[in-house]
N, C-alpha and C positions, 0 to 999 in steps of 0.2 A: 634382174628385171624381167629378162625372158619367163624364168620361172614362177614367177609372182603371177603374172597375166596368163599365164598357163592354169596355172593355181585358180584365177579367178575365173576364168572359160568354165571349166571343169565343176565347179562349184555354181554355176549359175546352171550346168545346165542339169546339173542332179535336182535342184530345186526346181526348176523347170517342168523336171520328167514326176517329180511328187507331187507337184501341184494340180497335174492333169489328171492323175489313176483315181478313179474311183474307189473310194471306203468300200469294205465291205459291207458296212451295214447300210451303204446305199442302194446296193442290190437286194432285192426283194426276192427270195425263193418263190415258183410258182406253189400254186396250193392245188394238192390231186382231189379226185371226186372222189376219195373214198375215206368215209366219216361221217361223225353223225352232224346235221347239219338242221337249225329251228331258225322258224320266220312265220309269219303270219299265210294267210289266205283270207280271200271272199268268195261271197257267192256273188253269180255275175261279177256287175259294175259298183258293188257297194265294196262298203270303208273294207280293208284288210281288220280283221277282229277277231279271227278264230286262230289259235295256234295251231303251226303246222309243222312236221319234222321226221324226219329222215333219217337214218342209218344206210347209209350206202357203202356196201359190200363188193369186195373182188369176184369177180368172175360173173358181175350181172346180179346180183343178190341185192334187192331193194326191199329195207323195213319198213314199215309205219308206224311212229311211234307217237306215245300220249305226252300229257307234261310233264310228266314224272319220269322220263324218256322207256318207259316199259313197250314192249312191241305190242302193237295192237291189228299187226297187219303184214304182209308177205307179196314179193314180187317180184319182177325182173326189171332191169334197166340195160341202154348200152346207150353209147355214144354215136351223134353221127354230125357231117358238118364240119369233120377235120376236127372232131373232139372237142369243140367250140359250143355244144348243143345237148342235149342227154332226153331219151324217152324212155318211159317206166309203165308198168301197171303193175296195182298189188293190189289184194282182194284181203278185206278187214274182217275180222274175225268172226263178225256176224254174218260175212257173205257178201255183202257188197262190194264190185268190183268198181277201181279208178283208175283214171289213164292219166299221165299228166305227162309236158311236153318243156323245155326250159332253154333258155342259155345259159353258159355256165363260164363263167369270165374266172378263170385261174388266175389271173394276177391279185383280183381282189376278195377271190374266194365268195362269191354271190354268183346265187342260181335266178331266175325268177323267167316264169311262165303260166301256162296256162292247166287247167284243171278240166275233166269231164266225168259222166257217166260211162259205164261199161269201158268199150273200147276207144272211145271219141275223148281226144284227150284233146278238148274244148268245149264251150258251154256251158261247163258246171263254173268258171269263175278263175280269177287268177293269185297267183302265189308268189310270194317272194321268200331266200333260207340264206342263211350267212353261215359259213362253217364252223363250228363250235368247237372241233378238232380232227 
């Protein structure tokens, strides 16, 4: 009898301890900044309508690319904000340069900020990018 109720101890608390652990596939990997990455933009305070997208490179190497994803554009970015944040500027093939300013939330892999002229990375409108890989 002793070992019966031992038996059931023992068995209750393996189920117990299974019940509480977490799946793996409950944990979500974080997702890095670096990849290429499309969402929309505006100008100012109007609709988001113009495609927008990214290739962000190790060591600060920020693309701009079209919808075809071909590079249309070059620059740098880094983090700051405890990596919670990212600023960039890359100058488009025709010469004009843009600044843009973001947070950038790793758990769900979305950027979204703001956009400018030259080095003011505001006023030209805001942007939102969802990681694509």
């Amino acid at each position: 009898m002793q070992l019966k109720k031992l038996f059931i101890a023992g068995l209750l608390a393996v189920i117990t301890f299974v019940s509480c652990s977490k799946k793996n596939e409950d944990i979500k990997p974080e997702v890095t900044i670096e990849g290429k990455w499309t969402g929309k933009s505006s100008v100012l305070s109007e609709p988001f309508n113009s495609f927008y997208s990214f290739n962000i490179k190790a060591a600060g190497v920020l693309e701009r690319l079209d919808v075809n994803g071909v590079k249309i554009g070059e620059g740098t970015w880094a983090f700051y904000n405890a990596n919670t944040a990212i600023t960039g500027t890359y100058t488009l093939t025709g010469g004009a340069t843009f600044s843009v300013i973001a947070n950038f939330d790793k758990v769900t892999g979305k950027l979204d900020g703001t956009w400018g002229n030259g080095t003011n990375d505001y006023n030209g409108g805001y942007w939102y990018m969802n990681k694509v890989n």
